[in-house]
DSSP file (Angstrom, degrees, kcal/mol; ACC not computed):
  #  RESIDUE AA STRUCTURE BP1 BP2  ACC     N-H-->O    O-->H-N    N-H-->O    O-->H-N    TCO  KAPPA ALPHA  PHI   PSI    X-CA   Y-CA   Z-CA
    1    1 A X              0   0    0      0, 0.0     2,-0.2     0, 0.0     0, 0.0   0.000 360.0 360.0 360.0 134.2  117.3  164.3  111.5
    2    2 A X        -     0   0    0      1,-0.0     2,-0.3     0, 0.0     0, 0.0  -0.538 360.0-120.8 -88.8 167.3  117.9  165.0  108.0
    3    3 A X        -     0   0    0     -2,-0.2     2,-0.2     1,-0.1     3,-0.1  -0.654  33.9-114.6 -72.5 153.7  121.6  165.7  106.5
    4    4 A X    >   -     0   0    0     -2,-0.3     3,-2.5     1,-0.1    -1,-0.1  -0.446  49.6 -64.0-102.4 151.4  122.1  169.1  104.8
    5    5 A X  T 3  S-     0   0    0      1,-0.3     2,-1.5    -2,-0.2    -1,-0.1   0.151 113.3  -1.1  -9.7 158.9  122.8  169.3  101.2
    6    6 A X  T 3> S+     0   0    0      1,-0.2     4,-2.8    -3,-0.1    -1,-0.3   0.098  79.9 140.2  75.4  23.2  125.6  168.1   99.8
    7    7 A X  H <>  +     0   0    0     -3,-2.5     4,-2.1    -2,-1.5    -1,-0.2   0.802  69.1  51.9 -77.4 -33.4  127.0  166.9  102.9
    8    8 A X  H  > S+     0   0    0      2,-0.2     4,-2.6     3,-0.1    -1,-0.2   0.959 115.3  47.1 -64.3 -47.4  128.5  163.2  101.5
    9    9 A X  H >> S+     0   0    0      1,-0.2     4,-3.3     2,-0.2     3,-1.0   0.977 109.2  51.7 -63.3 -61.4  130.3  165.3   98.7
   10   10 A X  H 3X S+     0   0    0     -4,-2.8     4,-2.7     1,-0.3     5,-0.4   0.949 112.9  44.9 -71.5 -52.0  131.5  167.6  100.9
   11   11 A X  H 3X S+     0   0    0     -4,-2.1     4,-1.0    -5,-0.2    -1,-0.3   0.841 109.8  54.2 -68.0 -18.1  132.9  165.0  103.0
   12   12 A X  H <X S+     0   0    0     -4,-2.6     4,-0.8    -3,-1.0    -2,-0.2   0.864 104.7  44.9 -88.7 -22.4  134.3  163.2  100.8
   13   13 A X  H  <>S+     0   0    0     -4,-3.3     5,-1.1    -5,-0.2    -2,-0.2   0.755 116.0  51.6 -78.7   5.2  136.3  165.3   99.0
   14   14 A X  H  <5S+     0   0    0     -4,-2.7     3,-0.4    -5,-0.4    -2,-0.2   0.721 109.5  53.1 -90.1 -23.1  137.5  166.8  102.5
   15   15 A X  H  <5S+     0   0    0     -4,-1.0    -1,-0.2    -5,-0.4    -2,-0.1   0.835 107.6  47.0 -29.4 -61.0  138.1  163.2  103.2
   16   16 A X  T  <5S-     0   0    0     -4,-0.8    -2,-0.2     2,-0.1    -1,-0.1   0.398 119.1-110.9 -94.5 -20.0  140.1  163.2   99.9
   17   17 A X  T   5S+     0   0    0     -3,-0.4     2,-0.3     1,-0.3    -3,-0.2   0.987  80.4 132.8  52.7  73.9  142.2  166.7  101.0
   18   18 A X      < -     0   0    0     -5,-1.1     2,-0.5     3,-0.0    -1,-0.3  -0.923  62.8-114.2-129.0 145.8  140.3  168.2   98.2
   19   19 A X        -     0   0    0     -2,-0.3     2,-1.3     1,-0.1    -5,-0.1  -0.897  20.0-125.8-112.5 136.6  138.5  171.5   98.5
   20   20 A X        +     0   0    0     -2,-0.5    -1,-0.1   -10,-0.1   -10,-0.1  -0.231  42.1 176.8 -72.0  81.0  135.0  171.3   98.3
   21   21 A X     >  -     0   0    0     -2,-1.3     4,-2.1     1,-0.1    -1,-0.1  -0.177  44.1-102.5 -76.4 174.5  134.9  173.9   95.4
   22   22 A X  H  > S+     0   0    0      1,-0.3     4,-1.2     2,-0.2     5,-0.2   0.997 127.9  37.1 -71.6 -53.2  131.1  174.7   93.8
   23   23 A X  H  > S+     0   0    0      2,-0.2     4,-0.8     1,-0.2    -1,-0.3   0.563 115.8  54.7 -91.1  12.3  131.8  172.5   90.7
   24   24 A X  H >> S+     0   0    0      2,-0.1     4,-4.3     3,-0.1     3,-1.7   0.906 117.2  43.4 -71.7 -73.7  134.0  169.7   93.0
   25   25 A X  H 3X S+     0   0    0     -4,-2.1     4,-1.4     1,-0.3    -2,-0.2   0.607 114.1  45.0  -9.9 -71.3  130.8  169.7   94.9
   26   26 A X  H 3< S+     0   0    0     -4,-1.2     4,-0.5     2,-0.2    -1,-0.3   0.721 111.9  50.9 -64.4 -48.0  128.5  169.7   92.1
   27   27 A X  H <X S+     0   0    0     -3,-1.7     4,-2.7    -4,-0.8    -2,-0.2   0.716 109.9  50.6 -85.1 -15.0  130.2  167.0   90.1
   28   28 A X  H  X>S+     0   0    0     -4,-4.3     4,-1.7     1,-0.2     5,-0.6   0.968 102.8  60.8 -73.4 -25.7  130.4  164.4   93.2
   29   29 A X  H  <5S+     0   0    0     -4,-1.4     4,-0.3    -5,-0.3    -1,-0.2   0.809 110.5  40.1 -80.7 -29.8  126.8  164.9   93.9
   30   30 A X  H  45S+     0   0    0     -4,-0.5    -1,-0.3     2,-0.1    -2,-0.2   0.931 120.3  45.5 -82.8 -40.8  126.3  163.5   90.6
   31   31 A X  H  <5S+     0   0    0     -4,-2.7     3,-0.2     1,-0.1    -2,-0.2   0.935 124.4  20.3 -39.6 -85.4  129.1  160.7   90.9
   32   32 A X  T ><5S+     0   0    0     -4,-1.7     3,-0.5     1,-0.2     2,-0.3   0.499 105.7  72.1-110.7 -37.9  128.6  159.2   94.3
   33   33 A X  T 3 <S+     0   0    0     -5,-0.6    -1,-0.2    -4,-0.3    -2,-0.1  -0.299  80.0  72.7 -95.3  52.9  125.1  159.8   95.6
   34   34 A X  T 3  S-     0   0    0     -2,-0.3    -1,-0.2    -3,-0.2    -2,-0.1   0.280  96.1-125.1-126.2  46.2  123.3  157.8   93.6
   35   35 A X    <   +     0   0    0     -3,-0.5     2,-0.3     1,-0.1    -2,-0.1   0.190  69.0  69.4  33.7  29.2  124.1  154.8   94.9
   36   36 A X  S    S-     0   0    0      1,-0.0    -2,-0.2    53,-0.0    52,-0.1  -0.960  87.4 -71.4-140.8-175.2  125.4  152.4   92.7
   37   37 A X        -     0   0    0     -2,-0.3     2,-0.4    51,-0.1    -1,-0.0  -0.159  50.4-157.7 -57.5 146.8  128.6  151.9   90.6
   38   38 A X        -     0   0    0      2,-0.0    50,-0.5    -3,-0.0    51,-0.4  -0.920  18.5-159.2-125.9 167.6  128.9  154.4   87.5
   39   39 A X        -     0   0    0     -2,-0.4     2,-0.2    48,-0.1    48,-0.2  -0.870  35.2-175.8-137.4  95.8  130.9  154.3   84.1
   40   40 A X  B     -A   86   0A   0     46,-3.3    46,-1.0    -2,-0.4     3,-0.1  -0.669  26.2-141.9-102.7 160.7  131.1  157.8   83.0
   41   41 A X        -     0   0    0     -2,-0.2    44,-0.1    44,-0.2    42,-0.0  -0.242  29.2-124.5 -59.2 176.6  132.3  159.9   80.3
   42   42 A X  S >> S+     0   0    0      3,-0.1     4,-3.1    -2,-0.1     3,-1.1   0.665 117.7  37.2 -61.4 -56.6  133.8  163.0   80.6
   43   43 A X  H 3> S+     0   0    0      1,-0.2     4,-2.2     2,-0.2     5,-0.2   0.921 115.7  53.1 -56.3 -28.5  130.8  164.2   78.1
   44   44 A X  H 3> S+     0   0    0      1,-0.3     4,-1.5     2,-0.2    -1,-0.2   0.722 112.5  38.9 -95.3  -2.4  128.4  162.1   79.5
   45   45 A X  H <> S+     0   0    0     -3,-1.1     4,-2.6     2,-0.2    -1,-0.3   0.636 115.1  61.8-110.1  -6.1  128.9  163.3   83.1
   46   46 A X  H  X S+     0   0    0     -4,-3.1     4,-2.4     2,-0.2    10,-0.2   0.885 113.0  37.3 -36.9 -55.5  129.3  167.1   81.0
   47   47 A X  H  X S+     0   0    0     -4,-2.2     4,-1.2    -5,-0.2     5,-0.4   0.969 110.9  60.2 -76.4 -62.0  125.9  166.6   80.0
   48   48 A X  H >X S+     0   0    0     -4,-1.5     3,-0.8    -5,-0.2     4,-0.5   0.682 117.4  34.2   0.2 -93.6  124.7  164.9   83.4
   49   49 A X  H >X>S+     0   0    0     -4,-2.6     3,-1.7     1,-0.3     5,-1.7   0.682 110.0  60.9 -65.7 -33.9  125.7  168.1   85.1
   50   50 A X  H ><5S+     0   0    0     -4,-2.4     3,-1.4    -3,-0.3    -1,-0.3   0.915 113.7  43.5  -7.8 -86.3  124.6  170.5   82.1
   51   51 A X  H <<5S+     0   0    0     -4,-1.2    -1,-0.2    -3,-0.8    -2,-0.2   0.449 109.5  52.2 -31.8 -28.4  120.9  168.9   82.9
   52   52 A X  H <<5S-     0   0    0     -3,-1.7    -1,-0.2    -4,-0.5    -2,-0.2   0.490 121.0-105.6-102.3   4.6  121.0  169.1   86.7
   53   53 A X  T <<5 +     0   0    0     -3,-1.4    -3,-0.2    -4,-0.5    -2,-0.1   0.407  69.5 139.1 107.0 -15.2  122.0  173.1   86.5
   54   54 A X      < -     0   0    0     -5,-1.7     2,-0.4     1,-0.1    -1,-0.3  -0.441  51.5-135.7 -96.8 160.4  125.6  173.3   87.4
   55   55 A X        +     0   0    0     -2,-0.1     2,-0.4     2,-0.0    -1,-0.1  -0.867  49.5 145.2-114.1  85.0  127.4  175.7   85.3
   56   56 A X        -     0   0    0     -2,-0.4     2,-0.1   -10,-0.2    -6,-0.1  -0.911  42.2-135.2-137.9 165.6  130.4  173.7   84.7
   57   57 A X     >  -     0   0    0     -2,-0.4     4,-1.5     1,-0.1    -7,-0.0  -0.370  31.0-112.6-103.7-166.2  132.5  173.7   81.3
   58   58 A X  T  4 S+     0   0    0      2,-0.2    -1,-0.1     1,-0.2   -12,-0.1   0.702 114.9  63.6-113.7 -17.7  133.5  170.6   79.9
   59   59 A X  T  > S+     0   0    0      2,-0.1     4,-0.9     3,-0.1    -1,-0.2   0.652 101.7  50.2 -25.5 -45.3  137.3  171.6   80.8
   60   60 A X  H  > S+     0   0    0      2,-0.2     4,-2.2     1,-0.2    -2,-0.2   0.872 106.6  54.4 -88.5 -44.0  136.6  171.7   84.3
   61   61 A X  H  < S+     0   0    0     -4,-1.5     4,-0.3     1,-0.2    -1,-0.2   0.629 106.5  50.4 -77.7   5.7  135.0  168.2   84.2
   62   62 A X  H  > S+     0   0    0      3,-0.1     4,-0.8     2,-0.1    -1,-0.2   0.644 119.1  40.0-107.9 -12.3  138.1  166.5   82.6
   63   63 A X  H  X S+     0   0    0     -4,-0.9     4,-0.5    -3,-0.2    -2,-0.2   0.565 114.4  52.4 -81.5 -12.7  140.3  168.1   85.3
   64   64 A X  H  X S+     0   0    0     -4,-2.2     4,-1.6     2,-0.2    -3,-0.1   0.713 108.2  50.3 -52.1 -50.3  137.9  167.5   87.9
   65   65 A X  H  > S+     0   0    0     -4,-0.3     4,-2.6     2,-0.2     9,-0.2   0.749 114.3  43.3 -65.7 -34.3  137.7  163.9   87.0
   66   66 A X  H  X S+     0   0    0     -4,-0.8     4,-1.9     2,-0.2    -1,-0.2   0.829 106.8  56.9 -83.9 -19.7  141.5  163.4   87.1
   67   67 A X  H >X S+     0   0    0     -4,-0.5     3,-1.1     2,-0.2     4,-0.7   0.990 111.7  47.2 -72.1 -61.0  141.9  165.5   90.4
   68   68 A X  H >X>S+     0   0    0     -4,-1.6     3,-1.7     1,-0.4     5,-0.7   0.893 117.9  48.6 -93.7 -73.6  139.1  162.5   92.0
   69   69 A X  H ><5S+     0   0    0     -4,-2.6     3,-0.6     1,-0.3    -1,-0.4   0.683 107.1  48.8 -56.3 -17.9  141.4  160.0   90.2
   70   70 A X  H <<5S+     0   0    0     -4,-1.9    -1,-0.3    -3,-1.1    -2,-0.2   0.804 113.4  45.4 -64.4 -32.1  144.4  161.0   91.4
   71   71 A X  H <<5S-     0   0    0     -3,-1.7    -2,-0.2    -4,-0.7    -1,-0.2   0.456 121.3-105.0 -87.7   6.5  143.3  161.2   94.9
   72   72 A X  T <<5S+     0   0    0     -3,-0.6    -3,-0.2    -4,-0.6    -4,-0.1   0.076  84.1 122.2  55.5   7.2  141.6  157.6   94.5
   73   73 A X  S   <S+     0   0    0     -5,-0.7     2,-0.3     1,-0.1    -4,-0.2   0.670  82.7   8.2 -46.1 -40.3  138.1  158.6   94.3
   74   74 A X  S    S-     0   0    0     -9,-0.2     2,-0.4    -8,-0.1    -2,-0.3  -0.974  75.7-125.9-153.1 174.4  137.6  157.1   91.2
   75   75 A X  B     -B   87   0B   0     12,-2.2    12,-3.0    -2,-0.3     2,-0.2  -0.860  18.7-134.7-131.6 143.8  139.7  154.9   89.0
   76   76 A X        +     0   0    0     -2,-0.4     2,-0.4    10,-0.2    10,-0.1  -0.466  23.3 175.7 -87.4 135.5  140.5  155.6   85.3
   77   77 A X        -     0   0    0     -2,-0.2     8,-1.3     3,-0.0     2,-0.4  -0.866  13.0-161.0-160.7 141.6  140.2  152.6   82.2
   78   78 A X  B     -C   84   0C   0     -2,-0.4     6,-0.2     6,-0.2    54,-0.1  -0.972  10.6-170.5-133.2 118.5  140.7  153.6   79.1
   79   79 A X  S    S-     0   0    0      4,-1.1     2,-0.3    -2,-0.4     5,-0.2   0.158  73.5 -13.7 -90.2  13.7  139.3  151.1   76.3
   80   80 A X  S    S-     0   0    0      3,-0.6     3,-0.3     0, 0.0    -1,-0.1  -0.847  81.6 -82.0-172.7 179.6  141.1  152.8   73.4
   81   81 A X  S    S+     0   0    0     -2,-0.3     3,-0.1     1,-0.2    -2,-0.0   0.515 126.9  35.8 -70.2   3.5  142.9  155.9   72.4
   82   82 A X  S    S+     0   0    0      1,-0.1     2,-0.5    -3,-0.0    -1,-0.2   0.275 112.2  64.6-110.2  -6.7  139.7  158.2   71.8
   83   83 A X        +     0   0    0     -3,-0.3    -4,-1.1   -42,-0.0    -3,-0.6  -0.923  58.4 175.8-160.7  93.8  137.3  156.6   74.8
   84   84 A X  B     -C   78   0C   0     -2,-0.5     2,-0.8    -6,-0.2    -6,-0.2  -0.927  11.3-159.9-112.4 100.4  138.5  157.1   78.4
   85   85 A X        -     0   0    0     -8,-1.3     2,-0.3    -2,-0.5   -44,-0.2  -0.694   8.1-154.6 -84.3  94.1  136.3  155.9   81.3
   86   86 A X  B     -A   40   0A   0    -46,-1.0   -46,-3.3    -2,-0.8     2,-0.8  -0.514  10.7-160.7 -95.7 140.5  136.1  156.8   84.8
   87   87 A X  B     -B   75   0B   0    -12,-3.0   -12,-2.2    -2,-0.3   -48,-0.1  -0.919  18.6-173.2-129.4 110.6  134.7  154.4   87.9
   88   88 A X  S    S+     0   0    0     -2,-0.8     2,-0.8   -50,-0.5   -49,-0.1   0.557  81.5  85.1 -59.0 -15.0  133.6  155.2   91.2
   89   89 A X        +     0   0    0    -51,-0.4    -2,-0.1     1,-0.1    -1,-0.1  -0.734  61.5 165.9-131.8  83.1  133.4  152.0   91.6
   90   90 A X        +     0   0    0     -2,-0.8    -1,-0.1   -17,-0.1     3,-0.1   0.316  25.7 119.8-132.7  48.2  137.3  151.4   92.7
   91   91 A X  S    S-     0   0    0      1,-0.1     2,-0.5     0, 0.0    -2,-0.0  -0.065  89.7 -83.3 -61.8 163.9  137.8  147.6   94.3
   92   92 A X  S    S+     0   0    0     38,-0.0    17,-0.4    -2,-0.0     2,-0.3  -0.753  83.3 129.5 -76.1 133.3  140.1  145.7   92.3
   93   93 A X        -     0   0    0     -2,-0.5     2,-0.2    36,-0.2    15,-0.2  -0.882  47.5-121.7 178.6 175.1  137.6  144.1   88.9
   94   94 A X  E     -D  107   0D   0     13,-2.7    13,-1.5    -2,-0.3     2,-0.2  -0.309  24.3-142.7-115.8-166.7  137.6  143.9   85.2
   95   95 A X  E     -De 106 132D   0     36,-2.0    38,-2.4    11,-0.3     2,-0.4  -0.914   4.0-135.8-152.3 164.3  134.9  145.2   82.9
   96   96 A X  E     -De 105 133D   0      9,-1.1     9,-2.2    -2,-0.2     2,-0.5  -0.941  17.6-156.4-112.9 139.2  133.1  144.2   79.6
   97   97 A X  E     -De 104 134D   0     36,-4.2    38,-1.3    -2,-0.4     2,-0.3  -0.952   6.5-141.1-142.1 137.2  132.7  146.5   77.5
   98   98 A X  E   > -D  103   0D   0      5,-2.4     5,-0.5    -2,-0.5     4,-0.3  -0.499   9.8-163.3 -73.2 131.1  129.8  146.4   74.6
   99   99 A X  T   5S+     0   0    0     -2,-0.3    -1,-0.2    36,-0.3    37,-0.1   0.934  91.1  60.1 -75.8 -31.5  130.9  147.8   71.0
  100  100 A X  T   5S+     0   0    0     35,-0.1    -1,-0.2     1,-0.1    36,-0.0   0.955 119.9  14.3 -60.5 -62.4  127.9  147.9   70.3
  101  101 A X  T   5S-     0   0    0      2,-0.2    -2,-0.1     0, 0.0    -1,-0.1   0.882  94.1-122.2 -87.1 -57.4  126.1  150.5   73.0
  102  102 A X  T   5 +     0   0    0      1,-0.5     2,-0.3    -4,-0.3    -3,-0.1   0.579  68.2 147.5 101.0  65.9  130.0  151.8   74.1
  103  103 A X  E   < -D   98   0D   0     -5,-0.5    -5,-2.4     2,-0.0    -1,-0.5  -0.936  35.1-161.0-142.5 128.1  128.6  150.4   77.9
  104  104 A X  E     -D   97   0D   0     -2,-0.3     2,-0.3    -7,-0.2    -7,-0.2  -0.823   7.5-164.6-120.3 164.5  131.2  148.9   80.1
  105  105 A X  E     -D   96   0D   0     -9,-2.2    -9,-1.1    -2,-0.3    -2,-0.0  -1.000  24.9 -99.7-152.2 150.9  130.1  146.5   83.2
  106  106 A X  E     -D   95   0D   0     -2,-0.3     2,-0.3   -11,-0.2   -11,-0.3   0.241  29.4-165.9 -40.2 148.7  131.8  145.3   86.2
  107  107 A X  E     -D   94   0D   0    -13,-1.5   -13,-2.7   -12,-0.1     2,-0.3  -0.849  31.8-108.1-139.7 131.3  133.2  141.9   86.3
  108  108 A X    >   -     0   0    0     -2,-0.3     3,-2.6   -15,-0.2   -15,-0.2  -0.478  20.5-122.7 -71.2 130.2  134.2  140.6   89.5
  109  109 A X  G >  S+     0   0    0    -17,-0.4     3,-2.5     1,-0.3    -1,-0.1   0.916 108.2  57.6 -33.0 -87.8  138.1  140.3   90.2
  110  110 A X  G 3  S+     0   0    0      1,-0.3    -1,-0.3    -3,-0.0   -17,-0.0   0.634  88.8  64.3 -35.7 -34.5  137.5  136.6   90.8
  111  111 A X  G <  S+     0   0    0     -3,-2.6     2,-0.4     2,-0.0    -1,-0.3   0.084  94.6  75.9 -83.6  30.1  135.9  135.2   87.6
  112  112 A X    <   -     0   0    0     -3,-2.5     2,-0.4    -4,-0.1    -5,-0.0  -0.932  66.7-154.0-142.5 146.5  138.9  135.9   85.8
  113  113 A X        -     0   0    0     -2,-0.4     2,-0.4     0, 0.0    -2,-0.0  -0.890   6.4-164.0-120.7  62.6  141.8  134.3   85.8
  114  114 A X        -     0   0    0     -2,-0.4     3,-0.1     1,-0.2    -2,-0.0  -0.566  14.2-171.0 -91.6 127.0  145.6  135.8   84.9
  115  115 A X        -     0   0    0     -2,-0.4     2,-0.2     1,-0.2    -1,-0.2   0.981  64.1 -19.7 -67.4 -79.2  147.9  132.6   84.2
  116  116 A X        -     0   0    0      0, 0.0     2,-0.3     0, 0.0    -1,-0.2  -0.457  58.4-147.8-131.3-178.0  151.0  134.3   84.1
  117  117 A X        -     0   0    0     -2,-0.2     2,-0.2    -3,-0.1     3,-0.1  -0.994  28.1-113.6-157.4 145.2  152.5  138.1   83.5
  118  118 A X        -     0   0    0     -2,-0.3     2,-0.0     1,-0.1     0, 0.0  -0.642  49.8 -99.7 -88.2 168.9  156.0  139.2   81.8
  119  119 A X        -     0   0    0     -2,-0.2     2,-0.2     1,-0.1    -1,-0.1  -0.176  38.9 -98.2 -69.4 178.7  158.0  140.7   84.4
  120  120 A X        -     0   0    0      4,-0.3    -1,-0.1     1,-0.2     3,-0.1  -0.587  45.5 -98.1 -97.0 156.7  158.3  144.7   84.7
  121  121 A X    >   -     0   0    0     -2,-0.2     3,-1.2     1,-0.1    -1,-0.2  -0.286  67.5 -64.8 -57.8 161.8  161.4  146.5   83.2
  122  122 A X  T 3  S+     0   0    0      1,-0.2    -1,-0.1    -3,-0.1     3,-0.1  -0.408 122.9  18.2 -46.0 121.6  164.0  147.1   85.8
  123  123 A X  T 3  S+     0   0    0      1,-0.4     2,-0.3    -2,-0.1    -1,-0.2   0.538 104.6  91.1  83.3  29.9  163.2  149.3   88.5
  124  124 A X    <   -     0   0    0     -3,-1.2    -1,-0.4     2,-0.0     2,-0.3  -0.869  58.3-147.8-145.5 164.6  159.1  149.4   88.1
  125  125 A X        -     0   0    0     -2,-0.3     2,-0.8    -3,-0.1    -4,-0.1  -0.787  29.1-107.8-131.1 154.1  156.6  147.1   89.9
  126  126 A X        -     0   0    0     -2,-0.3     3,-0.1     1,-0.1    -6,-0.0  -0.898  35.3-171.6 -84.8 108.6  153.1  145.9   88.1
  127  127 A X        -     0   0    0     -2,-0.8     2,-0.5     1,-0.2    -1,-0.1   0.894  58.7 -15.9 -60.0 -48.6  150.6  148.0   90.2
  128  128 A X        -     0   0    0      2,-0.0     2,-0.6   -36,-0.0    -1,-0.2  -0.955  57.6-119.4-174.3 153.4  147.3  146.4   88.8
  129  129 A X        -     0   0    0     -2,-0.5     2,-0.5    -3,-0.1   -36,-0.2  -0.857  23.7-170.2-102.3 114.8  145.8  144.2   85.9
  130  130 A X        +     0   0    0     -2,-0.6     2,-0.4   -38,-0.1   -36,-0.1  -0.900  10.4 172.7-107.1 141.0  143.3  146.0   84.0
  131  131 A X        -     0   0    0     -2,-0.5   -36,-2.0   -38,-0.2     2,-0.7  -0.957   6.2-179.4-134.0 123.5  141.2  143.4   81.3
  132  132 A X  E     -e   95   0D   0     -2,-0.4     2,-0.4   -38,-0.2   -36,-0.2  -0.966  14.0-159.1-125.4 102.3  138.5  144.9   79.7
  133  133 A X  E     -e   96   0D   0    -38,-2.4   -36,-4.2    -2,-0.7     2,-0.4  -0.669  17.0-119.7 -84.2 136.2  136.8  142.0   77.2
  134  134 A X  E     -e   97   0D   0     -2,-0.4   -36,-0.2   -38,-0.2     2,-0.1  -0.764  26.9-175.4-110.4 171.2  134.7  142.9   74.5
  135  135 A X        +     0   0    0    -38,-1.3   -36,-0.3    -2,-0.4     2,-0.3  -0.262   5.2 171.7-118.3-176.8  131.5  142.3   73.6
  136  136 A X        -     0   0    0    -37,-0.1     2,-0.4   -38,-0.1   -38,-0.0  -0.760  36.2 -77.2-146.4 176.4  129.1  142.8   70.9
  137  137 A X              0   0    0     -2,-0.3   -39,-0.0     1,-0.1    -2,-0.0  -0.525 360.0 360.0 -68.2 116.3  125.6  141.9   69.6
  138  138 A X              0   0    0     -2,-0.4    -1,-0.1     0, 0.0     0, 0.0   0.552 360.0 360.0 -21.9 360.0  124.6  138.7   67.9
């Protein structure tokens, strides 16, 4: 028996208490079913969907993307103030990120190593340790 269309998207954002609107729909299919971790742009997953047919503006895929981080679907790093990156991909890890290409990749939570941390100001907790090293080309 085959599974219908768009039937992981749909369950996951219903999963997610999202509703599986046409460009929700459209943009998970690109996200999440193709089975490995991604590091998207907002443009690059603009163009993605541009390319695959969906008619979605490039408005609706930076509010799209933060509605799927907000619900945890995918997890937000931002490597400067211009260059925001979202990852489906949303286990506790670090990243690399090449200057060169602008390509970040995974690093697993264990091979790095936080000695210490300042405390939080008064009445806030540390939720989570993002390190993104860079890299570039010889």
């Amino acid at each position: 028996m085959t599974e219908r269309p768009y039937a992981q998207a749909i369950n996951r954002l219903r999963d997610a208490d999202l509703r599986p609107t046409r460009q929700r729909l459209a943009l998970a299919k690109l996200l999440f079913e193709q089975g490995c971790d991604r590091h998207v742009t907002a443009e690059t997953l603009h163009e993605e969907a541009q390319k695959s047919g969906a008619r979605v503006s490039l408005a609706t895929v930076y509010n799209t993307l933060h509605q799927f981080t907000d619900v945890g679907l995918l997890r937000e790093i931002m490597v400067d103030s211009g260059k925001t990156y979202f990852d489906t991909n949303i286990s506790d890890h670090h990243h690399f990120l090449c200057e060169t290409s602008g390509n970040l990749t995974d690093i697993p939570a264990h091979m790095v190593t936080v000695a210490g941390l300042p405390q939080a100001p008064d009445g806030r907790k540390i939720s989570r340790v993002d390190i993104v090293i860079r890299i570039c080309d010889e």
